[in-house]
C-alpha positions in Angstrom: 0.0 0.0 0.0 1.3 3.6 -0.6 2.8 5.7 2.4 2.1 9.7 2.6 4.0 11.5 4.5 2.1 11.9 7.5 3.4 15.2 8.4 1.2 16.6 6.1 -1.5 15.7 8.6 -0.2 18.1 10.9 -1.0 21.0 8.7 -4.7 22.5 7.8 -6.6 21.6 4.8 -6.6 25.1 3.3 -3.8 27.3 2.7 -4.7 30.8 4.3 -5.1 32.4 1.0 -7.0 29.3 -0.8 -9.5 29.8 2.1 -10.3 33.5 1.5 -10.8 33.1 -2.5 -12.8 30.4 -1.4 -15.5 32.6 0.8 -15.0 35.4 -1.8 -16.0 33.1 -4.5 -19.2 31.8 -3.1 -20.3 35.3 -1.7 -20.1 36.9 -5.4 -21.9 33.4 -6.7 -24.8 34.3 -4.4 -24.7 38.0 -4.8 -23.5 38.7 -8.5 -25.0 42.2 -8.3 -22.4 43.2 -5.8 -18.9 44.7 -6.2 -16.3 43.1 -4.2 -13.4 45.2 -3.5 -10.1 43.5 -2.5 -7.8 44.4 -0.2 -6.7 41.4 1.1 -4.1 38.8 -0.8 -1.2 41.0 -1.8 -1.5 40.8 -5.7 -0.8 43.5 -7.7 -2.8 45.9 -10.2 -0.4 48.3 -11.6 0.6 47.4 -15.2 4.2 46.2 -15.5 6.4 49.3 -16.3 7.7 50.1 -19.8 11.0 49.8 -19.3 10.2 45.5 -18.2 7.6 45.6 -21.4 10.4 46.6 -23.9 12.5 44.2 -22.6 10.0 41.2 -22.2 8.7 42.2 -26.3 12.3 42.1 -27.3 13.0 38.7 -25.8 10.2 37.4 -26.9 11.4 38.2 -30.4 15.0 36.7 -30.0 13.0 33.4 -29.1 11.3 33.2 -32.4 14.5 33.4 -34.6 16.7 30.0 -34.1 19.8 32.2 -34.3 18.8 33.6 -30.5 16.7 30.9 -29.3 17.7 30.4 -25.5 16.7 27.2 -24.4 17.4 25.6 -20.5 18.4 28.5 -18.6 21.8 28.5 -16.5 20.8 26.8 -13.4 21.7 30.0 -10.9 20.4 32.4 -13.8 21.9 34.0 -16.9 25.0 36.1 -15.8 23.3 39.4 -17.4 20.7 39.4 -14.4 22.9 38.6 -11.7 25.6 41.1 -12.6 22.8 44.3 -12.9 21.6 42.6 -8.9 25.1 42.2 -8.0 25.5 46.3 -8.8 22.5 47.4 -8.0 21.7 46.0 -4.9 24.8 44.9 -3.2 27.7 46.6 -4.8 26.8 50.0 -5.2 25.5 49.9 -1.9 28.7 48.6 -0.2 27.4 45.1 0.6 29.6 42.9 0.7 28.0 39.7 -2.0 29.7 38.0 -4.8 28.1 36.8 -8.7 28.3 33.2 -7.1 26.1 33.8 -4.4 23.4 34.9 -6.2 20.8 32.0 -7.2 18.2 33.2 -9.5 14.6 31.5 -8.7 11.0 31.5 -9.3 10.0 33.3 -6.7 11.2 34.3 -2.8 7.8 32.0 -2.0 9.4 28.8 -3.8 13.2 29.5 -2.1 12.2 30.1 1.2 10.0 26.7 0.9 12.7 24.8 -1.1 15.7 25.5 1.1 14.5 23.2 3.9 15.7 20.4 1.4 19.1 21.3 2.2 18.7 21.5 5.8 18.4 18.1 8.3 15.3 17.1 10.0 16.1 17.6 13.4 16.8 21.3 13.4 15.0 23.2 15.4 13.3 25.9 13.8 12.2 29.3 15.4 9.8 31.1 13.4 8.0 34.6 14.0 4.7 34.9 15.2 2.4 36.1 12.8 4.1 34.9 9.9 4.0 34.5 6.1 2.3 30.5 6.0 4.8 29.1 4.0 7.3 29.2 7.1 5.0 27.3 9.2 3.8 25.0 7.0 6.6 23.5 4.7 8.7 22.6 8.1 5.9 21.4 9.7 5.5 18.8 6.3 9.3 18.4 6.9 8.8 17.2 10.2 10.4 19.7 12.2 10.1 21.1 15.2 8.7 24.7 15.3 9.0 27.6 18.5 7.0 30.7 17.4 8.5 34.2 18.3 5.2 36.6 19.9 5.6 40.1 17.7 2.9 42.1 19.1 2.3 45.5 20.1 3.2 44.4 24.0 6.9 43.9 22.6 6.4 46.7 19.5 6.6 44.0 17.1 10.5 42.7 18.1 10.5 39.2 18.6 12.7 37.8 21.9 15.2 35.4 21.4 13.9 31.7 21.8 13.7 29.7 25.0 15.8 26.7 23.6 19.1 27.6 21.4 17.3 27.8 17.6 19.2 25.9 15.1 17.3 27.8 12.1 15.5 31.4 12.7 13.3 33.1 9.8 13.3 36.6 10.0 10.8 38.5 7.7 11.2 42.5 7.4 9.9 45.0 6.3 7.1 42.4 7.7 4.8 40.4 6.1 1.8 40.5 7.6 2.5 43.1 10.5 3.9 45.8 7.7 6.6 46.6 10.6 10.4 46.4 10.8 13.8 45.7 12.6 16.0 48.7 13.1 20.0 47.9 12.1 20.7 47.6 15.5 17.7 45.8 16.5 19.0 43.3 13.6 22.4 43.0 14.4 21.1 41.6 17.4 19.6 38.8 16.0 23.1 38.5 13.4 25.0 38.7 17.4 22.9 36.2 18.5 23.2 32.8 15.4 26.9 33.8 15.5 27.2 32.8 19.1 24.9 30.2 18.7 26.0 28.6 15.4 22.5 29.2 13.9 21.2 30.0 10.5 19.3 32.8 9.7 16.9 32.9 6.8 16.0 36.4 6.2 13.1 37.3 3.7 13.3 40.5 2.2 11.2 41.0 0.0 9.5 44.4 0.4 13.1 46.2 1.0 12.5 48.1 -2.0 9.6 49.8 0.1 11.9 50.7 2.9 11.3 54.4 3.5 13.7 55.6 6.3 17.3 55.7 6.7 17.9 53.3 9.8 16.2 50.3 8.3 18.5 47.8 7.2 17.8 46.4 3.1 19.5 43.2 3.5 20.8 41.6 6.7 24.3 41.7 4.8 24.7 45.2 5.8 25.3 43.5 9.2 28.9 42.7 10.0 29.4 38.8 10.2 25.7 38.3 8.5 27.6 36.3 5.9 28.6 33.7 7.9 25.2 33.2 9.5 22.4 34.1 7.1 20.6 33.1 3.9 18.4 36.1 2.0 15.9 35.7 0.0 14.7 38.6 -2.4 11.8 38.9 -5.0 10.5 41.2 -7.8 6.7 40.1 -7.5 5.8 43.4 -5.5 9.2 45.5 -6.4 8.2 45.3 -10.2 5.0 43.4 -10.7 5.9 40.5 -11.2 3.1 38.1 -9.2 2.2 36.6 -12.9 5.8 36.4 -14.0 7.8 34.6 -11.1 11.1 35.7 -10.4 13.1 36.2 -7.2 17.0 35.1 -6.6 18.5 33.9 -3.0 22.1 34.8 -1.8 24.1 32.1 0.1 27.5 33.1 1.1 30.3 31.2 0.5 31.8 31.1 3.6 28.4 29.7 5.2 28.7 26.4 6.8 27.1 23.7 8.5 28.0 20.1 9.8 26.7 16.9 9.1 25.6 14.2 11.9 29.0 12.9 11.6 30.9 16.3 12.2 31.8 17.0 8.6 31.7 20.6 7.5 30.2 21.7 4.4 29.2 24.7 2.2 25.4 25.7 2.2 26.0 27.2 -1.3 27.3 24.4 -2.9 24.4 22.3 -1.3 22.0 24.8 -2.5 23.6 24.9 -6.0 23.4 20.9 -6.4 19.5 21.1 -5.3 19.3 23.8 -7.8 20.6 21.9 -10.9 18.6 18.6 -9.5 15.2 20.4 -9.5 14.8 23.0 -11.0 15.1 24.2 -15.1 15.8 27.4 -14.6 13.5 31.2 -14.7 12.4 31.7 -18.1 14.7 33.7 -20.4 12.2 36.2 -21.1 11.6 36.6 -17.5 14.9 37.2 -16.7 15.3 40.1 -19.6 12.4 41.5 -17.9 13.8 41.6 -14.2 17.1 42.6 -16.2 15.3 45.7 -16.8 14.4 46.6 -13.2 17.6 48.2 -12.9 18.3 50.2 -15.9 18.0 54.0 -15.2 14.2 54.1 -16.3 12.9 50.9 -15.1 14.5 51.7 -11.5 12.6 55.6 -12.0 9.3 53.8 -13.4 9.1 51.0 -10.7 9.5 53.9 -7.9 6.7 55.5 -9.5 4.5 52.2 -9.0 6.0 52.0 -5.7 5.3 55.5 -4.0 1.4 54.9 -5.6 1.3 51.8 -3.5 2.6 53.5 -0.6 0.0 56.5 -1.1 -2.5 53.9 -1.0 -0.9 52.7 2.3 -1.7 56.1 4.0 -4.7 56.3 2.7 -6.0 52.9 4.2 -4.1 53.9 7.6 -5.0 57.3 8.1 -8.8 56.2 6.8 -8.8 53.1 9.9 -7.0 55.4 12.4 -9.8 58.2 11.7 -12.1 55.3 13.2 -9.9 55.0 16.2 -8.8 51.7 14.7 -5.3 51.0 15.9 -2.8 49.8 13.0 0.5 49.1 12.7 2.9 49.5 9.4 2.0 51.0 6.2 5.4 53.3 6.4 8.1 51.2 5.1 5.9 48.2 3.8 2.7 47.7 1.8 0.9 46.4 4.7 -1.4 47.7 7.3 -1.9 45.4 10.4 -5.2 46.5 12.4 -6.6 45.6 15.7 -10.1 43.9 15.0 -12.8 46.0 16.4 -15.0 45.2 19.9 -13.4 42.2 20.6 -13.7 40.6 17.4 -11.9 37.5 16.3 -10.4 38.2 13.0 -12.6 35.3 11.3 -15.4 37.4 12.4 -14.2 40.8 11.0 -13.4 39.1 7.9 -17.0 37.9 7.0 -18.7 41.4 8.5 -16.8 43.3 6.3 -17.3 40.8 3.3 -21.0 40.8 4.4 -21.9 44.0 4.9 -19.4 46.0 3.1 -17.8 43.8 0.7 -14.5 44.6 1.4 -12.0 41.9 1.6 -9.2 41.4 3.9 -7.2 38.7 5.2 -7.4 37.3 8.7 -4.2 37.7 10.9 -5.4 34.5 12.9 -4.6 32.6 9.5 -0.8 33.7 10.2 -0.4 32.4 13.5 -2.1 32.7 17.2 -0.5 36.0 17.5 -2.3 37.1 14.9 -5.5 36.5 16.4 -7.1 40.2 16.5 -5.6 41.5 13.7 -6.6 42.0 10.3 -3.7 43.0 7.0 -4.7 45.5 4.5 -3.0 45.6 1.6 -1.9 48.4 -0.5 -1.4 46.8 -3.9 -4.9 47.3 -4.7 -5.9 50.3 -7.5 -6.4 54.3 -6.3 -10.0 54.1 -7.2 -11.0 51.1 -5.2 -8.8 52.1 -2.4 -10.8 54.9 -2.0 -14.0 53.3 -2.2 -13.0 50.6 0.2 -12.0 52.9 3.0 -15.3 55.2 2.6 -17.0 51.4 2.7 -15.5 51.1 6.0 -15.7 54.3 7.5 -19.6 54.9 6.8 -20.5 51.4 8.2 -18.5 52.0 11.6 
């Protein structure tokens, strides 16, 4: 008879996300004369910028001639992508990364998934508390064991250091779903801490591009000795647009190491390059021409643009909830807005009065962990006009 592996009993039957299309989805099937706004899963609705257009047409075009027909891509990406991140977002910042380091992906979703394939089953794993699902849920299918980090307001959204000695930690900031973040030195705590400790540090950054002040950190490499204690994983979905075109790219330093059961050191990024080149083909060649064109002089000033309307729509949605006396949390250097649930409501609850009443759509912050009970994320990728109409939803039925 065929074995499953049982760990996958330990996990709900619906992914957070799956769960709110699925009560969107009948609510619109019994009341197709009502407009449902969204401002719940974090998808995008700003066209993809020229500059990413031009490039993606053009690529397109090579693959219909046999002279520039690209086929398999290079396992860690064509070199023309990681050379423009490698300037762009390490070098010409003074962070410390090498072309080798740099893995190009499908997605910061898909790495920070996938790199428990490298990593043994009997880590222990300490995860912040709300948290992006796939954290929880792809080491709990692993079969690890899992110590969530509180961030709430009691502790302003800084997570203590774990009761027993974490062998992995994720880290997620600018925070998904609180929207808030770790100062440098509030992060070089945390680097401090998995040097001491021997741990590893997997560090999602994927909304740096919306950082907004000077004293938050863009990558944890800006912390001295990060290198030898942290993975990052980086993505264009919400930088450029790219939820329908999947690309992201992970940097694993050379000189980052860990030991087997027997005592035998080894390299993470040789590990991570062999699971690489086992399963996976490669991001699509027109992709990468696209996310090439991120940092040219007018893709990096038309993805700002797209940016700062997101972040409009951020204060918009803030300053519309906190009008309400509505206490929230981020919005400033991330796309999110994290809001206390009104009179005592759970966040299910919230969730189906505003969908019922409203028809405003948000997501849950009890579907990111217990310490997201209470809560309820905004987003701010949705369009100016709906925005708009959202928060006067909102405001006239409280």
């Amino acid at each position: 008879m065929i074995q499953i592996n049982e760990h996958y009993t330990e996990i709900g039957n619906n992914y957070l996300f799956a769960e709110v299309a699925r009560r969107v989805r009948e609510y619109k099937a019994s009341h197709p004369d009502k407009k449902v706004i969204s401002l719940g899963i974090g998808d995008v609705t700003q066209a993809i910028v020229p500059a990413v257009i031009e490039a993606i047409h053009k690529a397109t075009d090579e693959m219909a001639d046999a002279k520039t027909l690209r086929g398999y891509a290079p396992d860690a990406g064509y070199d023309f992508l990681i050379q423009a991140i490698l300037k762009h977002d390490f070098t010409d910042r003074g962070i410390p990364v090498e072309a080798d380091e740099i893995f190009i992906s499908d997605g910061a979703k898909s790495d920070t998934g996938n790199i428990g394939d490298i990593l043994g089953q009997d880590n222990w794993v300490a995860i912040t508390d709300p948290a992006y699902p796939v954290y929880v849920d792809t080491n709990k299918m692993a079969g690890r064991k899992i110590e969530l980090l509180p961030c709430t307001p009691e502790n302003q959204f800084v997570p203590a250091f774990p009761e027993k000695v974490a062998d992995v930690i994720y880290l997620c900031y600018p925070n998904n779903p609180t929207g808030t973040v770790l100062t440098r030195e509030q992060l070089k705590k945390w680097v401090d801490y998995a040097l001491e400790h021997q741990s590893l540090i997997l560090f999602d950054a994927a909304y740096e591009a919306f950082v907004s002040q000077p004293d938050i950190p863009h990558s944890i490499f800006e912390i001295p000795g990060a290198r030898k204690t942290a993975i990052e994983f980086r993505s264009f979905s919400k930088t450029a647009g790219f939820t329908g075109m999947r690309a992201g790219y992970t940097i694993v330093p050379k000189e980052l190491t860990a030991k087997t059961s027997k005592g035998e050191t080894l390299s993470l990024n040789a590990m991570w390059k062999r699971r690489q080149s086992t399963k996976f083909n490669g991001t699509a060649y027109i992709v990468q021409r696209g996310a090439e064109a991120v940092f040219t002089p007018e893709g990096q000033k038309q993805i700002r643009e797209v940016i700062a309307y997101y972040m409009e729509n951020a204060k918009i949605i803030k300053s519309g909830l906190e009008a309400l006396g509505l206490t929230t949390y981020g919005g400033v250097n991330a796309p999110y807005i994290w809001a206390q649930t009104p009179n005592n409501m759970t966040s299910w609850e919230f969730f189906d009065l505003l969908l019922n009443k409203i028809q405003v759509v948000g997501t849950p912050g009890s579907g990111f962990g217990q310490s997201g009970e209470g809560f309820f994320r905004f987003t701010a990728f949705g369009n100016r006009e709906d925005t708009l109409e959202a928060v006067k939803r909102i405001q006239l039925a409280f």
